[in-house]
TORTIPA-575116 format. One record per residue: residue number from 1; x, y, z of N, C-alpha, C in turn. Coordinates in pm, whole numbers, plus 50000, padded with zeros to 5 digits. Each point is the difference from the previous one (the first is absolute). Example, Ala and Ser with C-alpha at 12.3 -4.5 7.8 and 13.67 -1.06 7.14 Angstrom:
BEGIN
SITE/seq/n.u/n.v/n.w/ca.u/ca.v/ca.w/c.u/c.v/c.w
SITE/1/51319/49431/50780/49911/50119/50000/50090/50120/50000
SITE/2/49965/50105/49928/50082/50119/50006/49923/50109/50073
***
This chain:
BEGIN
SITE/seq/n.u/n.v/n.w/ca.u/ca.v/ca.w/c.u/c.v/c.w
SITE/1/25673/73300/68792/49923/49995/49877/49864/50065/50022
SITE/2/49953/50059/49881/49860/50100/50064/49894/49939/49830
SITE/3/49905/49973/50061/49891/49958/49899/49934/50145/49958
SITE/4/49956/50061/49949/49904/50106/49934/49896/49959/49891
SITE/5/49895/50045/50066/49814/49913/49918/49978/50166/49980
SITE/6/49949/50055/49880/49896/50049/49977/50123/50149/49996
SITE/7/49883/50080/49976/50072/50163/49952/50029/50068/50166
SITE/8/50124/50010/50004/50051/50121/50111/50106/50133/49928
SITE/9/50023/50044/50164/50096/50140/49917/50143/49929/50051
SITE/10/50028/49889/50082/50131/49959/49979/50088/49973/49906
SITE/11/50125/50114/50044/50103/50006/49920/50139/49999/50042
SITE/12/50101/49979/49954/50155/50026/50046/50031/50146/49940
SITE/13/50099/50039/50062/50145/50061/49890/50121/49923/49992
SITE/14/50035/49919/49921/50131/49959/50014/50100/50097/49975
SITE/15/50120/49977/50088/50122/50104/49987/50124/49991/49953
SITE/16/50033/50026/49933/50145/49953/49928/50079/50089/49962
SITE/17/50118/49968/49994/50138/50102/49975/50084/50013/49903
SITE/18/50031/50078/49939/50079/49988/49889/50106/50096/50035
SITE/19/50128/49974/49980/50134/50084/50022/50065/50026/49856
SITE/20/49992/50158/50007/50052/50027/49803/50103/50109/50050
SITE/21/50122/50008/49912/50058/50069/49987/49956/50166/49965
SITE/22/49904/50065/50010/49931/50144/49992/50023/50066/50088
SITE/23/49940/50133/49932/49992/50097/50098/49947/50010/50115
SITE/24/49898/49982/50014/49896/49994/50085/49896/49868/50000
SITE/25/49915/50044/50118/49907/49877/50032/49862/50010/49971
SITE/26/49882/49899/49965/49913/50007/49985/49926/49890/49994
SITE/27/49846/49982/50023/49911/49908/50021/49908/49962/49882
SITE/28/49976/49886/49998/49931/49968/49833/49888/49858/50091
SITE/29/49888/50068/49965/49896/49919/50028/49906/49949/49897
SITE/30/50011/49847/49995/49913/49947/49838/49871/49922/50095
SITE/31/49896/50055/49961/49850/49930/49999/49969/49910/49897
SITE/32/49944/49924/50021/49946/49917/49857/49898/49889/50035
SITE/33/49920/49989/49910/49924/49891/50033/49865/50024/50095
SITE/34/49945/50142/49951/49901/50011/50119/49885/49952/49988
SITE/35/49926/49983/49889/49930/49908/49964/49857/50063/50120
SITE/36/50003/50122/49942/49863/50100/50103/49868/49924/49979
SITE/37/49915/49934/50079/49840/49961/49970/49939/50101/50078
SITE/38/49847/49975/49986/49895/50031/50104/50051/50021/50178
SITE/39/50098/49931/50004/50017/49974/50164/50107/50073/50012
SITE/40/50081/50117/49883/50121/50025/50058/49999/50125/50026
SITE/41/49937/50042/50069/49979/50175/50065/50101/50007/50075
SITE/42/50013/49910/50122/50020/49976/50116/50210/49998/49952
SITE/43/49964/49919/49929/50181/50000/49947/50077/50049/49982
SITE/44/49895/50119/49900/50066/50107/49919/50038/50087/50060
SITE/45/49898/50041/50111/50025/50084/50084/50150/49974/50089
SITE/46/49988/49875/50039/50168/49975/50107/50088/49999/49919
SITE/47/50001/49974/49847/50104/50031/49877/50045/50146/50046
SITE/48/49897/50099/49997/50058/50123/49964/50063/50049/50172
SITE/49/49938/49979/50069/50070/49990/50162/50148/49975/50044
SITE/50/50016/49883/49907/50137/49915/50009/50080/50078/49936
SITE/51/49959/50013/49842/50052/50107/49906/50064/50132/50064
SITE/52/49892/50044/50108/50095/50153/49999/50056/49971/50084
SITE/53/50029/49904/50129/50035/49984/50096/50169/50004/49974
SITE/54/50036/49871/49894/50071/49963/49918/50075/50092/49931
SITE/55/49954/50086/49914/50029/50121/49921/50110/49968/49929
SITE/56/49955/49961/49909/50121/49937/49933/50077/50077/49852
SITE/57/50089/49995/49993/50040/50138/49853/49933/49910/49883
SITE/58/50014/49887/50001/49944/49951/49812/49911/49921/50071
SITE/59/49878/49996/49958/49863/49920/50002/49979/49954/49831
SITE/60/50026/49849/49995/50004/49898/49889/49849/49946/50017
SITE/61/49898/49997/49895/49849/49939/50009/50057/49890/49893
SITE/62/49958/49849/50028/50004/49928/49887/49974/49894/49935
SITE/63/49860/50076/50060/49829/49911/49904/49929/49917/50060
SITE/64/49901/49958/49896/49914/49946/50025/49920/50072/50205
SITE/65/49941/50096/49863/49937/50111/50133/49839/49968/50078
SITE/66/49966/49945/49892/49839/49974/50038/49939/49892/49964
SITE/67/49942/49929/50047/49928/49884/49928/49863/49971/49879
SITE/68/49935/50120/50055/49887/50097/49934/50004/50128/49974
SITE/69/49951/50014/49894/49990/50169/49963/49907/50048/50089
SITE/70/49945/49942/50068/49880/50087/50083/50088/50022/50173
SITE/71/50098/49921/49969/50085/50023/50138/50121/50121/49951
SITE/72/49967/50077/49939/50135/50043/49975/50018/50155/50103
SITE/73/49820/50016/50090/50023/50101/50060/50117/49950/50129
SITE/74/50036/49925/50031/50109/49970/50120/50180/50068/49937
SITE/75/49976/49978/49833/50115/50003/49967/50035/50187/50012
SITE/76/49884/50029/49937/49951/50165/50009/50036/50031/50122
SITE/77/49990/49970/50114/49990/50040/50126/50201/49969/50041
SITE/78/50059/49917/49950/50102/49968/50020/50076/50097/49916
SITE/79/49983/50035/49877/50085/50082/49953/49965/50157/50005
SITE/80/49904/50020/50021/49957/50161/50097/50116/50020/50109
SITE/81/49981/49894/50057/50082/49996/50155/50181/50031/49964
SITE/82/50035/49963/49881/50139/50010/49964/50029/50100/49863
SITE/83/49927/50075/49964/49978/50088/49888/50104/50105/50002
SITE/84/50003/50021/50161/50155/50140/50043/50096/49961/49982
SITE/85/50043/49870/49988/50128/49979/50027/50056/49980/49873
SITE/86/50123/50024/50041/50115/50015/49874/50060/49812/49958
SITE/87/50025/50004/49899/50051/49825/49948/49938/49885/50059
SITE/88/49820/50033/49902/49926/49860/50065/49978/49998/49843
SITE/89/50035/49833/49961/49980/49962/49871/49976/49889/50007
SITE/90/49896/49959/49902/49901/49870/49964/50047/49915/49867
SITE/91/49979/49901/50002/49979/49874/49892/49867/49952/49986
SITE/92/49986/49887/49906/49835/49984/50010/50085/49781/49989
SITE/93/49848/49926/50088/50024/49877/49977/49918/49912/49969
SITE/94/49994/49904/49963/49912/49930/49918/49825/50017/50051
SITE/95/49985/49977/50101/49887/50049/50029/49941/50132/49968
SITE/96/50092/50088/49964/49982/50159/49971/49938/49970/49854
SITE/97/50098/49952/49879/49976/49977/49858/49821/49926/49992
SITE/98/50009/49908/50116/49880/49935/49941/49851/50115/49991
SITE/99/50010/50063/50084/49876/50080/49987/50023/50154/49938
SITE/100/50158/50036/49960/49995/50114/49910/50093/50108/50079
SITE/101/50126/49967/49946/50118/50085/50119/49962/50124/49942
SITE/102/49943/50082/49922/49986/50114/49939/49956/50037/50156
SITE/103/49900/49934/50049/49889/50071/50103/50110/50031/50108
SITE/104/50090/49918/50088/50102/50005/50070/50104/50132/49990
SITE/105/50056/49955/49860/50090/50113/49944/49990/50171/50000
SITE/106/49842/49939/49970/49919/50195/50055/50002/50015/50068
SITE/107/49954/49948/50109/49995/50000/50159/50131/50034/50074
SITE/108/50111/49942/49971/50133/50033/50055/50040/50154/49908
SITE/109/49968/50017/49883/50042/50103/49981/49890/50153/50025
SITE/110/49893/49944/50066/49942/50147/50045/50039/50010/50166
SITE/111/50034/49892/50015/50069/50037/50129/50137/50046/50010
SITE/112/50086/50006/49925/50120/50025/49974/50091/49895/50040
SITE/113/49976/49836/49954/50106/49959/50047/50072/49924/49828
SITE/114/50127/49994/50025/50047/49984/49921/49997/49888/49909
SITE/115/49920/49983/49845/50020/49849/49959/50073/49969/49934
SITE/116/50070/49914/50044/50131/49925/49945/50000/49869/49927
SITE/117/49843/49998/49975/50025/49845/49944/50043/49999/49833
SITE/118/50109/49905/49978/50081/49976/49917/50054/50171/49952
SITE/119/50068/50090/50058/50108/50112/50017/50058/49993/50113
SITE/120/50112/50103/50024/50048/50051/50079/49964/50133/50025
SITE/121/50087/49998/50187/50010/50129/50061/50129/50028/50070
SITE/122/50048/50166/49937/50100/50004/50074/50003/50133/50104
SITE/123/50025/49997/50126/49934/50068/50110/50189/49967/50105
SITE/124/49975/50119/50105/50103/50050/50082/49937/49977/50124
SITE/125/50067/49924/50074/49938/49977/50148/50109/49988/50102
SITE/126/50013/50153/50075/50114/49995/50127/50123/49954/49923
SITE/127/50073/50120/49861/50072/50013/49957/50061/49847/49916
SITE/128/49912/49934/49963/50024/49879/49941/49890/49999/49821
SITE/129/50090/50006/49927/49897/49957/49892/49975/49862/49987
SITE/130/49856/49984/49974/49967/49862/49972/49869/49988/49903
SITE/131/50041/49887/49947/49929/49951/49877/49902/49908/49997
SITE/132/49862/50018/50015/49895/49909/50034/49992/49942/49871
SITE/133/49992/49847/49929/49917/49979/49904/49892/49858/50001
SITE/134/49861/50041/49939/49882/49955/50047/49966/49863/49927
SITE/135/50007/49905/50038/49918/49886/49943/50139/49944/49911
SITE/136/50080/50080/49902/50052/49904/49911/50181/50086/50005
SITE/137/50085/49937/50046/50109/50060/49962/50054/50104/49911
SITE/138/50028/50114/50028/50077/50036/49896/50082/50006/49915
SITE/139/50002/50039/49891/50056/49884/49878/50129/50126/50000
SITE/140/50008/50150/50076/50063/50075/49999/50156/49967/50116
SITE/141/50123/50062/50012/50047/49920/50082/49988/50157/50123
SITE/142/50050/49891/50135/49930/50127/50072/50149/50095/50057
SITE/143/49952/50106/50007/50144/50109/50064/49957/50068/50118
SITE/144/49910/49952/50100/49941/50018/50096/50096/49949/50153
SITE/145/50000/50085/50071/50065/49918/50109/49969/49888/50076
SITE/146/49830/50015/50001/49910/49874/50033/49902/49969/49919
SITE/147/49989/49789/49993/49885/49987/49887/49890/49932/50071
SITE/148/49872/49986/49978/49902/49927/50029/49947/49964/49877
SITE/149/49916/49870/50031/49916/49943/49882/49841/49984/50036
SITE/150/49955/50062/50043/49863/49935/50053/49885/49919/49912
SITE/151/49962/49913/50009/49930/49841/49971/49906/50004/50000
SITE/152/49880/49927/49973/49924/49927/50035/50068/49850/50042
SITE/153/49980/49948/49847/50030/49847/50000/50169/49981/50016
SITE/154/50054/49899/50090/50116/50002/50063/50057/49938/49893
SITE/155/50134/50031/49937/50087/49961/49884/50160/49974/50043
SITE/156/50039/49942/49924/50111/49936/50059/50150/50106/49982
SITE/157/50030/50038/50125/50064/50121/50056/50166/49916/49955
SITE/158/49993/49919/49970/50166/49972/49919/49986/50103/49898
SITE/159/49959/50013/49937/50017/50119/49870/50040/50128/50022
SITE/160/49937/50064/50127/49952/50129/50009/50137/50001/50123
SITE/161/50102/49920/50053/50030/50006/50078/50123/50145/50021
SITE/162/50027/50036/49876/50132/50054/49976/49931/50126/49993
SITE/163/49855/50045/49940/49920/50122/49966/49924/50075/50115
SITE/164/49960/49880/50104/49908/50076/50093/50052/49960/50100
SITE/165/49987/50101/50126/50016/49986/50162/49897/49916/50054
SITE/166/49873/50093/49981/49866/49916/50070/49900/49945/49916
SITE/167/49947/49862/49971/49869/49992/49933/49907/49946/50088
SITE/168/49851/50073/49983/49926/49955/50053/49881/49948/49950
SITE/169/49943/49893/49998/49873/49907/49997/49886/49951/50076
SITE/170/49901/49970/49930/49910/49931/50086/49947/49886/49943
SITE/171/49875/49994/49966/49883/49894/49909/50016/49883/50105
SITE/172/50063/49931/50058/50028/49860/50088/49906/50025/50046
SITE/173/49985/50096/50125/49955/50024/50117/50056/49841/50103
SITE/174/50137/49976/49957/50047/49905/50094/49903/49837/49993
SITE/175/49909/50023/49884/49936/49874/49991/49890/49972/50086
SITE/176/50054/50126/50132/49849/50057/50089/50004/49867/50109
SITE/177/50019/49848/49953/50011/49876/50091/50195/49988/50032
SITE/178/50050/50031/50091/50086/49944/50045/50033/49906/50116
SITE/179/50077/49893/49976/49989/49906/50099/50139/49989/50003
SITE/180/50162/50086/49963/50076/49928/50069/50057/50093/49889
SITE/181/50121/50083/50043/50075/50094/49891/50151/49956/50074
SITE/182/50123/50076/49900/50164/49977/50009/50028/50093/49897
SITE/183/50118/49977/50030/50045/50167/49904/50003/49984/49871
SITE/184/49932/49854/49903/49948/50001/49899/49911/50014/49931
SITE/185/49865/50022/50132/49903/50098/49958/49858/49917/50080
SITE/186/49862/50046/49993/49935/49976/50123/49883/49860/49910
SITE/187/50028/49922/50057/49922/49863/49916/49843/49956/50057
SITE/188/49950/49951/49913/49995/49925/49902/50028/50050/49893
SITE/189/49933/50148/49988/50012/50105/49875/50139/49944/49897
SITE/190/50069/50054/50104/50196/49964/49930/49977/49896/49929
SITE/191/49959/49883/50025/49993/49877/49912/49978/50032/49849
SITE/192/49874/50120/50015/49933/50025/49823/50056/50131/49962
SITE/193/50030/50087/50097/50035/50147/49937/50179/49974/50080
SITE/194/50059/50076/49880/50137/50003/50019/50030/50130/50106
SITE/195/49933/50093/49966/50035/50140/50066/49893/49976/50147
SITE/196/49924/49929/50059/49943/49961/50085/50050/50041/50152
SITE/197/50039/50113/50018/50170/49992/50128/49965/50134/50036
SITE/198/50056/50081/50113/50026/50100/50041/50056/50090/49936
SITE/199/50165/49947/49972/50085/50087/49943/50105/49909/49917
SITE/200/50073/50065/49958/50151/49983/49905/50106/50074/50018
SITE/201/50085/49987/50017/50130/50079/49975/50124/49914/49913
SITE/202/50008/50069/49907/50099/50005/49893/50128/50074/49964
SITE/203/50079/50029/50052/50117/50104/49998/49891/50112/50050
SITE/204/50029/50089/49952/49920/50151/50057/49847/50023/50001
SITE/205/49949/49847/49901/49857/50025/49987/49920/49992/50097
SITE/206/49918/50021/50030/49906/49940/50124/49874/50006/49939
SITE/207/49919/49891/50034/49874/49962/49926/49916/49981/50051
SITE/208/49896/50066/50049/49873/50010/50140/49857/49942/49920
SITE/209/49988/49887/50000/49831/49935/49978/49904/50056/50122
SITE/210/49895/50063/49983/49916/50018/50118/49926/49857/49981
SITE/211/49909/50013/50106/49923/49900/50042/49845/50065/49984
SITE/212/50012/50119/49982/49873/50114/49963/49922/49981/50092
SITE/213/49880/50166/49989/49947/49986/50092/49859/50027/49973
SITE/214/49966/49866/49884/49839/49945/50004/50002/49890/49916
SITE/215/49881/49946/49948/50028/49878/49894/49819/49946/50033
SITE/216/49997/49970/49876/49901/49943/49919/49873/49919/50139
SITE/217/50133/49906/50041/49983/49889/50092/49995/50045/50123
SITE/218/49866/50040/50110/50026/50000/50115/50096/49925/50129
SITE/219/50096/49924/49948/50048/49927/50082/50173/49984/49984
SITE/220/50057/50009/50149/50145/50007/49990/50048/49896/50124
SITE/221/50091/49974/50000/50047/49893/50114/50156/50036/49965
SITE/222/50055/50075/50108/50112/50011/50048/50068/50105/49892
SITE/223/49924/50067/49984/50027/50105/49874/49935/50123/50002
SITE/224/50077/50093/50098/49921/50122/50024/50014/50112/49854
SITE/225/49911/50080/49976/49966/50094/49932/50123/50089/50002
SITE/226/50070/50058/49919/50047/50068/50003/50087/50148/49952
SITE/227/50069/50075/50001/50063/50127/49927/50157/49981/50047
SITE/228/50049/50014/49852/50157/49989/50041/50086/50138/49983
SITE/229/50073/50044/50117/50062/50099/50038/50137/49962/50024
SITE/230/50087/50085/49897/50150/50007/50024/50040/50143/49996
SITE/231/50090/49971/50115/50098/50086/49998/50168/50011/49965
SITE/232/49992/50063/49911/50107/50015/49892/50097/50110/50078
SITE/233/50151/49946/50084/50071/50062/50091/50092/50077/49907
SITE/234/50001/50117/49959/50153/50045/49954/50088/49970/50068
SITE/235/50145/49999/49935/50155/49967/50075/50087/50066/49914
SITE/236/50091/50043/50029/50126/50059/49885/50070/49907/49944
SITE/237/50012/50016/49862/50061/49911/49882/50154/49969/50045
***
């Protein structure tokens, strides 16, 4: 168990696998929850380090980017750093709305990354089409070989189970206090939030909650910071 007081640049990557019947293979990395202050130079910077190290084909952003508008140069500095790359697309999360997602929304789109909140995207990665859609399901049905849903707020993946491969979430941040998790999800949190857990799997769905990597609250106990990375294995049908 590891206590954490006060602002650092500690972070995870968690790693996870997904096996799909496709063509080919590819990597999908979701950030969320960075929650940039005054103290997060230092962060941002090992964000973008990890980032290329990583190199991942789809880079998922999804929200709640800054805590202050006067912090938003860390976010600037984070999406400079990823501006070249091909299939990096954003959502916005409640923390975004409160101070004016317009400001955000510009920001991702003079950098060129893609915003998806409440649309879709449909994009080709290592001979696989796949269908990103942002914040709210599509009400369209999908003819994509692969689907993602990317989140903020974690929703209940019985619905979506038959429509999407991967969804990903954050807002928990794991409740940030853990004292004792099982594969029903990491508690005390679990007690009040239903989606409170790592993951889900549902027939083909798979459902990745991050634990994010910042929050309001300087303080975590047994709940490292983190970015979730899957790798999505092609196999022949």
């Amino acid at each position: 168990m590891k206590l954490e007081i006060g602002t650092n640049d500690h972070f995870e990557v968690r790693n996870e696998k997904y096996s799909a019947a496709i063509a080919g293979s590819f990597s999908v990395l979701y950030l969320s929850d960075l929650h940039f202050n005054r103290n997060s130079n230092a962060i941002a910077l090992k964000m973008i380090s990890r980032i290329n190290q990583l190199d991942p084909d789809i880079i998922l952003l999804g929200g709640d980017y800054v805590d202050f508008k006067t912090q938003l140069v860390h976010l600037e500095t984070l999406l400079k750093s990823i501006s070249h790359r091909d299939n990096v697309f954003a959502i916005a999360g409640n923390h975004d709305y409160a101070f004016g997602v317009d400001t955000i929304r510009k920001m991702m789109e003079v950098h060129k990354i893609g915003w998806i909140e409440n649309s879709s995207v449909n994009i080709t990665v290592k001979n696989t089409s796949v269908q990103i859609d942002g914040t709210q399901p599509s009400a369209h049905s999908n003819t994509s070989d692969f689907s993602i849903l990317c989140l903020h707020h974690p929703v209940d993946i019985i619905r979506f189970k038959q429509k999407y491969n991967l969804v990903f979430a954050g807002h928990l941040h794991g409740c940030q206090l853990v004292f004792w998790q099982n594969e029903k999800g990491l508690y005390p949190g679990r007690l009040l939030f239903k989606w409170n857990m790592l993951k889900k799997e549902i027939d083909n769905a798979h459902f990745y909650i991050s634990k994010g990597l910042g929050g309001r609250v300087p303080l975590r106990f047994n709940c490292s910071k983190e970015m979730v990375l899957v790798e999505v294995k092609g196999h022949e049908k």
